[in-house]
C-alpha positions, 0 to 999 in steps of 0.5 A, spaced: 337 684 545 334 689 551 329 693 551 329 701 552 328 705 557 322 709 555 319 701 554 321 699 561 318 705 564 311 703 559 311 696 562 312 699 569 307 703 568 303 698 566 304 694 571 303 699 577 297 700 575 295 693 575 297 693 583 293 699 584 288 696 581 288 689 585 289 693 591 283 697 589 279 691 589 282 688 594 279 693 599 272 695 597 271 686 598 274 687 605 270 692 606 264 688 603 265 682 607 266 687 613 259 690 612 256 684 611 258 681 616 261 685 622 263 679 626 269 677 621 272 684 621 272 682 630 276 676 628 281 680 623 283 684 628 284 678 633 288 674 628 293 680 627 294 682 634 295 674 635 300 674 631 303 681 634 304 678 640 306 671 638 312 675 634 313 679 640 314 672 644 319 669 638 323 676 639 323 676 646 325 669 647 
């Protein structure tokens, strides 16, 4: 039993709105938290350059 596409394109819709929704959400917390504590947003960045450089090392040997 299979479902149509007109029922595939319903639930992927929903499912895509789902995502965008969390995504939404997801950013105005960070944004929260950045505002409310600005040193966390410093730290956020530092973690990510971090990891830039040690993937930089692992490719480089």
């Amino acid at each position: 039993m299979s479902i149509s596409n007109s029922q595939y394109d319903a639930i992927m819709r929903t499912y895509e709105e789902k995502q965008n929704r969390s995504r939404h959400l997801l950013t105005q917390r960070t944004n929260e938290v950045y505002a409310k504590i600005p040193e966390y947003k410093a730290l956020d960045s530092s973690v990510a350059d971090i990891s830039l450089e040690l993937g930089r090392r692992v490719i480089d040997g």
